[in-house]
N, C-alpha and C positions, 0 to 999 in steps of 0.2 A: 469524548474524552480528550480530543487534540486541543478544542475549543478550551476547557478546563486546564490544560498545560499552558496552553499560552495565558490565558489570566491566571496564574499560578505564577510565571515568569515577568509577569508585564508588573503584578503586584509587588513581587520581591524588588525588581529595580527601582520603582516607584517609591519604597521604602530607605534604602540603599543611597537611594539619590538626595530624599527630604533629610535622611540624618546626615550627610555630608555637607548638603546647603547648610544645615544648622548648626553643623560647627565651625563651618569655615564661618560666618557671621557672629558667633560669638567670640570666634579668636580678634575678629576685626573691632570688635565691640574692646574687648580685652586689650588687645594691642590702644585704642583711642584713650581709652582712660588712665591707663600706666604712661601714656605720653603726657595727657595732661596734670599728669602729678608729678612729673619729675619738673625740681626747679633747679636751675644752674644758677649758682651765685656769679654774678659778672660786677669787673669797674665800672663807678660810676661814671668813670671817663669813656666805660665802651657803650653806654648809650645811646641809642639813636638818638640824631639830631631833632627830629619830629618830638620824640621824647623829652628829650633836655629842654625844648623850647616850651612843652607844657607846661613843666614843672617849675620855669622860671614866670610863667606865665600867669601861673594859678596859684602857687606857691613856695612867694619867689620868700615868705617869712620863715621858711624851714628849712634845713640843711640836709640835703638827701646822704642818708647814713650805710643804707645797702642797697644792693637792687638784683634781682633773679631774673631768669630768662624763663619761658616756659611757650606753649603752647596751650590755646585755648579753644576750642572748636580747631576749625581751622586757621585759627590767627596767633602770629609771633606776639604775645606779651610778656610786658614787665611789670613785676610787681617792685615798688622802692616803697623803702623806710624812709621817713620825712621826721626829723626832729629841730624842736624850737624848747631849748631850754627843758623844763622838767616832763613834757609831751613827746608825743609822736603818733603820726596819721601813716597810716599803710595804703596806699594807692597802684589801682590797676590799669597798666597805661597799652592800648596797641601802639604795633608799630610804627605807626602812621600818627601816633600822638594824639590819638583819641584816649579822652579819659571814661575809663568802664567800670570800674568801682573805688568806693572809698570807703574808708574807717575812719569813724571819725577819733577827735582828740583822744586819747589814751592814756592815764597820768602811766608815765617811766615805771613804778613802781608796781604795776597790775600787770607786765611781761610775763 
C-alpha cells in the first residue's frame, strides 16, 4: 500500500510538472512571435549605418520612402520601402546590413 502511495504521489508531480513545462514554453513560444510581428516605424535618418550603406549599395536607383524596425529570430531588422518613380521593392535588411529578403518590383498602383 505505501509502495502504491508513493507512485500515486511521484505520478501526480510528474504530471504537475510536464503541464507547467508546457506552458511556460508556449508563453515563450507566444512571447517570440508577438515580438516578431511588431514593426516600429523609424527615420530613414535613424538607420544603421551598416544599412544605409546597403541600400546605397544595391539600390542606390530608389529612394527609401519608409522603413520599420523589428526583430527577426534573434536579429535587429529593418524592413524599407524603396521607390523609383511609378514602382516600389520592399526589402529585409539586418543590422549588420545583410540583405535577407526582397520584393520584387511592384507597380505603385497594386499597394
Amino acid at each position: 500500500m505505501r509502495k502504491l502511495s508513493i507512485l500515486l504521489v511521484f505520478a501526480v508531480l510528474s504530471l504537475v510538472s510536464t503541464t507547467t513545462f508546457a506552458q511556460d514554453a508556449k508563453e515563450e513560444v507566444q512571447a517570440a512571435v508577438a515580438q516578431e510581428q511588431e514593426k516600429v516605424e523609424v527615420q530613414i535618418s535613424e538607420l544603421p549605418e551598416a544599412v544605409t550603406k546597403t541600400l546605397g549599395e544595391q539600390f542606390a536607383e530608389y529612394t527609401a520612402e519608409k522603413a520599420y524596425k523589428t526583430v527577426k529570430g534573434d536579429k535587429e531588422v529593418y524592413y524599407v520601402k524603396l521607390v523609383k518613380g511609378e514602382e516600389y521593392k520592399k526589402v529585409l535588411i539586418d543590422a549588420e546590413g545583410n540583405l535577407m529578403e526582397k520584393e520584387e518590383k511592384v507597380e505603385e498602383s497594386e499597394k
